[in-house]
C-alpha positions as CSV (number, residue, x, y, z in Angstrom):
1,X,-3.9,11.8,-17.1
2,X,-0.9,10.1,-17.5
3,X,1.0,11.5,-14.7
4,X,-1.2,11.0,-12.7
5,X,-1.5,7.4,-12.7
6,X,2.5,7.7,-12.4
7,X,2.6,9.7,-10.0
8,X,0.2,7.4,-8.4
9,X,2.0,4.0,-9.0
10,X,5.3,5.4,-7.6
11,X,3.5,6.4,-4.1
12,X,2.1,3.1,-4.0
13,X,5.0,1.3,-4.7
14,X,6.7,3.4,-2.2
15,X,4.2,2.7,0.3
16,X,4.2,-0.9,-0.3
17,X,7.9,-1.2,0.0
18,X,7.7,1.0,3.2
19,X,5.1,-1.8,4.8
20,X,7.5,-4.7,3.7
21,X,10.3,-3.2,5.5
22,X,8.7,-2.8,8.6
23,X,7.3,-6.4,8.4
24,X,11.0,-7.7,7.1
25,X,12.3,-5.4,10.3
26,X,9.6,-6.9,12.8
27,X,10.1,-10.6,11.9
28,X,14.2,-9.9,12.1
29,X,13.8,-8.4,14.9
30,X,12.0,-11.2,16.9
31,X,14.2,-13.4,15.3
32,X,17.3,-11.8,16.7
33,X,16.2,-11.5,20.2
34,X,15.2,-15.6,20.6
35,X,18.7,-16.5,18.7
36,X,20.5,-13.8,21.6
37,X,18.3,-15.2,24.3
38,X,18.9,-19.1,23.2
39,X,22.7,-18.1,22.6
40,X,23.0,-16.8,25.9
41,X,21.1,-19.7,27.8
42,X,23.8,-21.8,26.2
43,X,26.5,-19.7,27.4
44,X,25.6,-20.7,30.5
45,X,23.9,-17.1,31.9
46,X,21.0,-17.5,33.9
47,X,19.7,-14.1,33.6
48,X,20.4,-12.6,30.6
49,X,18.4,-10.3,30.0
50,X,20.8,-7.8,29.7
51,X,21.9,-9.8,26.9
52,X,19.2,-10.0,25.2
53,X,18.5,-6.0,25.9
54,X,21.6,-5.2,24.4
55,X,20.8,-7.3,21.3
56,X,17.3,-5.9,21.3
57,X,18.9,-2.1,21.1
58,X,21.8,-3.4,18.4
59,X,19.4,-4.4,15.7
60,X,16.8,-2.1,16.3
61,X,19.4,1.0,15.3
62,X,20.6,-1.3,12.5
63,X,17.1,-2.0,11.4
64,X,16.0,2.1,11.7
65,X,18.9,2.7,9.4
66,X,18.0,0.6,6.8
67,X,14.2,1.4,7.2
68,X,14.7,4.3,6.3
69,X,15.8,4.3,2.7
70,X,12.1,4.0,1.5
71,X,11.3,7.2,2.6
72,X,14.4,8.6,1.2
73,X,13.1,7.3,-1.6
74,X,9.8,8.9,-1.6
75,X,11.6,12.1,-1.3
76,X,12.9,11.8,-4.8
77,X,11.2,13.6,-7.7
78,X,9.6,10.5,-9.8
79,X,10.7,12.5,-13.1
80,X,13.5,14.5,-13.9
81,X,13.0,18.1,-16.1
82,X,13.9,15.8,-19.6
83,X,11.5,13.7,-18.5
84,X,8.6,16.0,-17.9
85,X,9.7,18.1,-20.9
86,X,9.4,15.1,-23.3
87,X,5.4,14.2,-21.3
88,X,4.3,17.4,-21.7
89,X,5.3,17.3,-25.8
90,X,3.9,14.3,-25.9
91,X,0.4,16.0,-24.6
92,X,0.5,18.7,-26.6
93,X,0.8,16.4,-29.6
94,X,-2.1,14.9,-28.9
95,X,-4.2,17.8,-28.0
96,X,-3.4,18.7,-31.3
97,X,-4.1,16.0,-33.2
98,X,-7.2,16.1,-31.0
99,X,-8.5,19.5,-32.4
100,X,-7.4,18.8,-36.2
């Protein structure tokens, strides 16, 4: 039952860092845009919205790319063969201990 439940942790936790990105992403990207936009006000251009499109296009290919690494990491096998190797001993230990 064990692996389960660790199996189980790791996709939440995966999930769950997956959501925080894309909230971290959203908020940065909103953030980006208004700093462009206000920048470019300053600057003296009175319709930049090219600007602010460019921008817009700049961090949303920064922020895909770094999105991204929470799926790579869901990819990854949560144990490696030592690892499963020394779980499964440590089940068959207590089967038998079960049936003494």
């Amino acid at each position: 039952m064990g692996g389960v439940t660790d199996a189980l942790a790791g996709l939440i936790s995966g999930i769950v860092a997956f959501v925080v990105m894309i909230i971290l992403a959203i908020v940065s990207f909103f953030f980006t845009v208004f700093v462009v936009d206000f920048g470019a006000s300053l600057a003296g251009y009175p319709n930049n919205d090219f600007t602010v499109l460019s921008a817009a296009l700049l961090i949303a290919a920064a922020l895909l790319s770094g999105g991204l690494s929470p799926i790579n990491y869901m990819s990854q096998p949560l144990e490696t063969d030592e690892q499963r190797a020394a779980r499964e001993a440590r089940m068959r230990e207590r089967e038998e201990r079960k049936e003494e």
